[in-house]
C-alpha positions in Angstrom: -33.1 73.5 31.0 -29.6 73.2 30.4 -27.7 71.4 27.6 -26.5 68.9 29.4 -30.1 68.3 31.0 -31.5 68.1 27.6 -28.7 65.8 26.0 -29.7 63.6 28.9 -33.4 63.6 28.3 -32.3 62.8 24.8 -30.6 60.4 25.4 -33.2 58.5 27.6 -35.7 59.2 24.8 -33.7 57.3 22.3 -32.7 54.6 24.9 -36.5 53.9 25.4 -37.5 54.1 21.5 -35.1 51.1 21.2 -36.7 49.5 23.8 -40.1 49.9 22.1 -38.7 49.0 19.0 -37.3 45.8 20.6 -40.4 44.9 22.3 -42.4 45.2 19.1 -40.1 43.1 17.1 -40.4 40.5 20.1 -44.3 40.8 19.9 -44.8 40.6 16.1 -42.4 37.9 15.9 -44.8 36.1 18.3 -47.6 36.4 16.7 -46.3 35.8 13.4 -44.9 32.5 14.6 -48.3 31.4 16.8 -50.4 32.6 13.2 -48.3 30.0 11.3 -48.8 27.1 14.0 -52.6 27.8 13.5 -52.4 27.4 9.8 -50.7 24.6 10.3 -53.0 23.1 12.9 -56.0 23.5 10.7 -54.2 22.0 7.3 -53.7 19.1 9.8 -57.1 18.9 11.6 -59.0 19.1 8.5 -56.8 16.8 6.3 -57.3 13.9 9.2 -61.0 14.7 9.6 -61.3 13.7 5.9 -59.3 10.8 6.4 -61.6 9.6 9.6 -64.8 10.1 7.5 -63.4 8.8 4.3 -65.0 5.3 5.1 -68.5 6.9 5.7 -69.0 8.7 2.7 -70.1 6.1 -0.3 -70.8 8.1 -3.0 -67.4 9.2 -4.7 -69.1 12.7 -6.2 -69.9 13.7 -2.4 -66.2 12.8 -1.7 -64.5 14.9 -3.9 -67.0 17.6 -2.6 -65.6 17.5 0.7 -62.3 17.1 -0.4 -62.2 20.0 -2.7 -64.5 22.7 0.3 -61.6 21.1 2.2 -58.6 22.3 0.2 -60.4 26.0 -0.7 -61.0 25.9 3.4 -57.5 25.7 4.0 -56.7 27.8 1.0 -58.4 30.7 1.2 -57.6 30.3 5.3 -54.4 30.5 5.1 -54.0 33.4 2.1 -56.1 35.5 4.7 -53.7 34.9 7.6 -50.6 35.6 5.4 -52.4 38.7 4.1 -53.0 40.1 7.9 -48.8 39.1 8.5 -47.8 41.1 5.7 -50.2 43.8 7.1 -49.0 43.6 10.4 -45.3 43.7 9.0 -45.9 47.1 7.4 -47.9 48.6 10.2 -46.4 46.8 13.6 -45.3 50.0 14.6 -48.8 51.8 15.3 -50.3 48.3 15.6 -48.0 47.2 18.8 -47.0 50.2 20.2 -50.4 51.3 21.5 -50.9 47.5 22.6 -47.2 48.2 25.2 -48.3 51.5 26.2 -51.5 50.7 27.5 -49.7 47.2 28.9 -47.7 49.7 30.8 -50.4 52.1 31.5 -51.7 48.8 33.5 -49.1 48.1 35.2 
């Protein structure tokens, strides 16, 4: 192989790292983003379920029961799904980039 042949492979190397790179960023910021809109969903879902069945519940003990399992629901919820962004953040590389090569191994 000459130099010139291998400067090229090089160079087409690097070219496609960025792409990879590029693609991962796109993917993680994807899922970062639909993660959040979950959370998001649920602190709403749950907050207006308590609000429907507000009128049913008479006893004001059982009440604050469901309002505190509600708030350590959400809590502990969404502490768990920022704990798996921050691990995803740290390890998107390995994480994504066997995802897009077997995408393109499918294609």
């Amino acid at each position: 192989m000459s130099f010139e042949a291998a400067s090229n492979h090089t160079q087409t190397a690097a070219a496609d790292n960025q792409r990879l790179l590029g693609r991962i960023e796109s993917t993680f910021s994807r899922d970062r983003i639909t993660a959040i809109g979950f959370v998001l969903a649920l602190w709403f879902v749950i907050f207006f379920v308590l609000l429907g069945v507000h009128s049913y519940i008479d006893n004001r003990a059982a009440e604050l029961v469901c309002w505190v399992a509600a708030f350590l629901l959400v809590l502990f919820n969404s502490t768990s799904i920022t704990a798996m962004i921050r691990h995803y953040s740290r390890d998107k590389y390995h994480i994504y980039s066997v995802d897009i090569r077997h995408q393109d191994a499918g294609r």
